[in-house]
C-alpha positions in Angstrom: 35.8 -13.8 -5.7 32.8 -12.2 -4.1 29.9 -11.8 -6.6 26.4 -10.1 -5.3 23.6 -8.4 -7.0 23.7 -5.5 -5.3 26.5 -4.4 -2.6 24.2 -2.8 0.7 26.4 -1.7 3.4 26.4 -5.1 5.3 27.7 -7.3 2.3 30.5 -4.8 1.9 31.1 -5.3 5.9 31.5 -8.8 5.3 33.4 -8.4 1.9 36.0 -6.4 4.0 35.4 -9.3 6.8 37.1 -12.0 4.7 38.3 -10.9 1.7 42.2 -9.5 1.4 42.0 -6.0 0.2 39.2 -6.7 -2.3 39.2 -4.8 -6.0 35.2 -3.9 -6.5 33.9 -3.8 -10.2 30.3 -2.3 -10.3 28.5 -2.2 -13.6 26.6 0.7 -12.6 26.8 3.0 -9.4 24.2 2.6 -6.5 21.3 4.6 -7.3 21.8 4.7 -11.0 19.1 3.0 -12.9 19.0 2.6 -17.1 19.1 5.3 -19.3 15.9 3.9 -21.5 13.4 4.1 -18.9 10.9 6.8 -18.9 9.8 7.6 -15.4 6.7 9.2 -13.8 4.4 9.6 -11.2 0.8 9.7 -10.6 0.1 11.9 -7.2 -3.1 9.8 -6.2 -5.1 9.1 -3.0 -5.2 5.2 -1.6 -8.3 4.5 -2.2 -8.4 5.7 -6.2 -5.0 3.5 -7.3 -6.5 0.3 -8.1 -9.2 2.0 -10.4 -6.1 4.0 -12.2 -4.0 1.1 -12.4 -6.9 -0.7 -14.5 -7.4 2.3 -16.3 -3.8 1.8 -17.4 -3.5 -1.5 -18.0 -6.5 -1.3 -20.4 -4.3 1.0 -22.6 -2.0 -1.6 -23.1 -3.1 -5.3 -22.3 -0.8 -6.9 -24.7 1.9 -5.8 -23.2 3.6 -7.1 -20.0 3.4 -5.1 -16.5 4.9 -6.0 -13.7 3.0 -4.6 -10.1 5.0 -3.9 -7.2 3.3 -3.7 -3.5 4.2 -3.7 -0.3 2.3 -6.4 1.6 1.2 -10.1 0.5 -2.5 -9.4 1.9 -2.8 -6.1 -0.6 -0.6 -8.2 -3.4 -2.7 -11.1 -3.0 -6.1 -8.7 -3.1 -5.1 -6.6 -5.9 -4.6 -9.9 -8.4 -8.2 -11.5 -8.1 -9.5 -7.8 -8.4 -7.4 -7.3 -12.0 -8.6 -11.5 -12.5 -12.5 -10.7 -11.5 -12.3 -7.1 -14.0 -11.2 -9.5 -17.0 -7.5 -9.1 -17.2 -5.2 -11.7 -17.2 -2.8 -11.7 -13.7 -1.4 -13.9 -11.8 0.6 -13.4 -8.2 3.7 -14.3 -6.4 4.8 -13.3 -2.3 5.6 -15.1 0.6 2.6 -16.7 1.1 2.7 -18.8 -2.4 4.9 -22.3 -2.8 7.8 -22.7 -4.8 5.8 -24.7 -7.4 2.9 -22.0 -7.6 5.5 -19.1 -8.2 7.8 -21.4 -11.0 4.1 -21.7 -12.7 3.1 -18.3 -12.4 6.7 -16.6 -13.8 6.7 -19.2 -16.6 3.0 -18.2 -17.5 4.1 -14.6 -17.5 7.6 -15.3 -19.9 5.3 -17.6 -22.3 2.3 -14.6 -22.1 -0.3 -17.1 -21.2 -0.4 -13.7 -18.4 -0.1 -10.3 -19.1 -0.3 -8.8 -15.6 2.0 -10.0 -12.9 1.6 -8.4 -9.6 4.7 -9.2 -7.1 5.9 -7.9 -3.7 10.3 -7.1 -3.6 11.4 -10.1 -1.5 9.5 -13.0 -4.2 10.2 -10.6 -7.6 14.5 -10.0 -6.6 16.4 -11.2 -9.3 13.2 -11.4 -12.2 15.2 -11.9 -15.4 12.1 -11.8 -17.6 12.5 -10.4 -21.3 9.9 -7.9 -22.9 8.7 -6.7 -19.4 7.4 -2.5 -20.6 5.9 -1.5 -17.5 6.7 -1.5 -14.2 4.1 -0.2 -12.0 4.7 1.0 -8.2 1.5 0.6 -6.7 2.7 1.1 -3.6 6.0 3.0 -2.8 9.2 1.4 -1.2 10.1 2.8 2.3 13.7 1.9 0.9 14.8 4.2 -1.9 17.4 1.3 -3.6 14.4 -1.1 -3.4 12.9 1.2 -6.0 16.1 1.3 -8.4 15.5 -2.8 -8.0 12.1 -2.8 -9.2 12.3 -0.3 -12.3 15.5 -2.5 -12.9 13.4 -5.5 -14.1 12.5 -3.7 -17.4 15.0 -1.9 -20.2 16.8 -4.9 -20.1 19.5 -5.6 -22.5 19.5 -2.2 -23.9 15.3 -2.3 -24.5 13.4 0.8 -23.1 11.1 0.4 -20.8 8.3 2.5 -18.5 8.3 2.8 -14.9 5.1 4.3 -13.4 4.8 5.3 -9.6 1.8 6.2 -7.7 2.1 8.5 -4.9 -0.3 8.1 -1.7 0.2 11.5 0.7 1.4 9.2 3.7 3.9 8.1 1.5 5.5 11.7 0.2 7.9 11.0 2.5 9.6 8.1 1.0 8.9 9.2 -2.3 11.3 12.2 -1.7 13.9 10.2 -0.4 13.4 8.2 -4.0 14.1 11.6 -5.7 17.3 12.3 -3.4 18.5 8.6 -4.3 18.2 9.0 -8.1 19.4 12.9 -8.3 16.5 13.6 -10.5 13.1 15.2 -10.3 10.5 12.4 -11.5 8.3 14.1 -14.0 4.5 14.3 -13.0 1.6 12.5 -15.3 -0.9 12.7 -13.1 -2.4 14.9 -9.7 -1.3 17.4 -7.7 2.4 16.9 -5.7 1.3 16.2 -2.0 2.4 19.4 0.4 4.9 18.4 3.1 3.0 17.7 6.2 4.9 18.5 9.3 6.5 15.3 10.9 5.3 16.1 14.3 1.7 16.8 12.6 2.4 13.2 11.5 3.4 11.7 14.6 -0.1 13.2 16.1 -2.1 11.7 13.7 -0.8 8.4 14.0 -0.6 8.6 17.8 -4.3 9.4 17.8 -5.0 6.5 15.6 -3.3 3.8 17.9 -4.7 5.3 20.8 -8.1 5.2 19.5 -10.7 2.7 20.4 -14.4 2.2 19.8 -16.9 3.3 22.9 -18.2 0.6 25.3 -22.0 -0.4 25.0 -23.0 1.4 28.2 -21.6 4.5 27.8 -21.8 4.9 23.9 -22.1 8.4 22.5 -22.5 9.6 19.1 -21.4 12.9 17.7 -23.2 13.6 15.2 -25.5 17.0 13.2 -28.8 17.1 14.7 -31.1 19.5 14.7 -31.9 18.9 18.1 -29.2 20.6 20.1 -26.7 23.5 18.8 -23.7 24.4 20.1 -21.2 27.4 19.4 -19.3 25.9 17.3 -21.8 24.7 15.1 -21.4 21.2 16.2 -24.5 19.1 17.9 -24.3 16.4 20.1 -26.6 13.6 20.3 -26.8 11.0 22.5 -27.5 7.0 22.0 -31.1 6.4 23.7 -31.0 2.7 22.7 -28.7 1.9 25.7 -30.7 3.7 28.5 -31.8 1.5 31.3 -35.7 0.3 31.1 -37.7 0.5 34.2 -40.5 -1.6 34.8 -43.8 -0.2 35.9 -45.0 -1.7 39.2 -48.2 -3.2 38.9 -51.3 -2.5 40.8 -52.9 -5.3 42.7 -56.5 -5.7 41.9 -58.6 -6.6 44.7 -61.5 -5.1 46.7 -60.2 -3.4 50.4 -62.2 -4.8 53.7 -62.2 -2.3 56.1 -61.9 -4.0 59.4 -65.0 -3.7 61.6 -64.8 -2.2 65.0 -66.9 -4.5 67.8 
C-alpha cells in the first residue's frame, strides 16, 4: 500500500512504476477544498499588503492566523514587522532549524502566539486545531499549492476563513487559482486587476533585467526643469557635477629686462 498526502502527477508515475494495477481511494478530488471555508480576496497593490494584513489581524487577535508567502527573506521580514507593531508572531522556512520550528508550532498550538507566518515547503502537513484564518499574502504560482494552504483550517468539520490578496503581477496565477477550484472567489476588497497582455509583460520585465544604472562619466538625468522644454513636454537636464575642471594657468610675476643693444 501506497499512502501520500496528495497524489501530483509524478507520485502517480511512480505508483504505476511499482505497484500491480493499484486501486486509488481519494478522500476528496484534486482541487476540491472544504465546504466550511469562506473565501475572498482583497485586489491590493505590493506595497499596501502588510499595512491591510495588520489591519486585519487587529480585528481578530485572539484568534489564530496562519500567513502564507512565497520567499523566506519576505516570510522572515514580515514576522519582526507584525513582532515590532505589537502582535504576537512567530516564523518558520528554510532558513530556521528543526528545534526553532518544533518551538515555534508548539507556541502557536498552546496560543503563547497568535500570528504564525509560514512559507509552503516548512507549513506541508500543519495539523494544528482552531487555526480561523488563513491568509495568502502572497499568491502561489501553483494553483494546488493554494488548495494546500486553505486546507490547514476547517479541519474536522470546523469552518474556517481563507483570505487572499491579489498583487497585479500576480493576476495571472490568481486566475489559474479560479480555473483549479471551478469557482469565482468573491471580492472584499479593491478593484479586479485588468488582464495585461503577456507580451506587454514580457516587455516590461525584459526592460527591467536589461536595465542598469548610468556610469559616473557619462551620468544623465531626466528630469522637469524649467530650464529646457521639449515637444513633448519633457526637459532634459544634465549632471554638471561630473564635468571635467580645468585649471587656470598661472601668470608668472616678475619684471621683463629688455636686452640692451651695444
Amino acid at each position: 500500500m501506497l499512502f501520500s498526502a496528495t497524489m501530483p502527477k509524478l507520485m502517480s508515475e511512480i505508483a504505476d512504476t511499482y505497484l500491480n494495477r493499484p486501486i486509488r481511494i481519494e478522500v476528496n478530488p484534486p482541487g476540491k477544498v472544504a465546504d466550511k471555508i469562506t473565501q475572498s480576496v482583497y485586489f491590493v497593490t505590493q506595497g499596501d499588503k502588510p499595512d491591510l494584513l495588520k489591519s486585519l489581524l487587529s480585528k481578530h487577535e485572539a484568534k489564530r492566523a496562519l500567513v502564507f508567502l512565497r520567499t523566506k527573506h519576505s516570510a522572515e521580514k514580515l514576522m519582526k514587522s507584525l513582532v515590532n507593531q505589537g502582535f504576537k508572531a512567530n516564523s518558520i522556512h528554510g532558513n530556521k532549524s528543526q528545534s526553532q520550528r518544533d518551538r515555534a508550532l508548539q507556541a502557536f498550538k498552546d496560543g503563547s502566539i497568535k500570528v504564525l507566518v509560514a512559507t509552503d515547503v516548512a507549513a506541508r502537513g500543519i495539523d494544528i486545531p482552531e487555526v480561523e484564518f488563513i491568509y495568502n499574502f502572497d499568491l502561489p504560482n501553483v494553483p494546488e499549492n493554494y488548495v494546500h494552504r486553505i486546507g490547514r483550517t476547517a479541519r474536522a468539520g470546523a469552518s474556517g476563513i481563507a483570505i487572499a490578496f491579489c498583487a497585479m503581477t500576480e493576476m495571472k496565477d490568481f486566475l489559474a487559482i479560479e480555473r483549479k477550484l471551478r469557482l469565482n472567489i468573491d471580492v472584499a476588497g479593491g478593484v479586479r486587476w485588468e488582464k495585461v497582455p503577456e507580451e506587454l509583460a514580457k516587455r516590461t520585465r525584459r526592460g527591467k533585467q536589461n536595465s542598469k544604472k548610468p556610469s559616473k562619466g557619462n551620468k544623465k538625468s531626466f528630469n522637469r526643469s524649467n530650464n529646457l522644454n521639449d515637444k513633448d513636454g519633457v526637459q532634459f537636464t544634465r549632471d554638471h557635477g561630473t564635468q571635467q575642471k580645468y585649471k587656470k594657468k598661472k601668470r608668472r610675476s616678475g619684471v621683463r629686462i629688455k636686452k640692451k643693444t651695444l
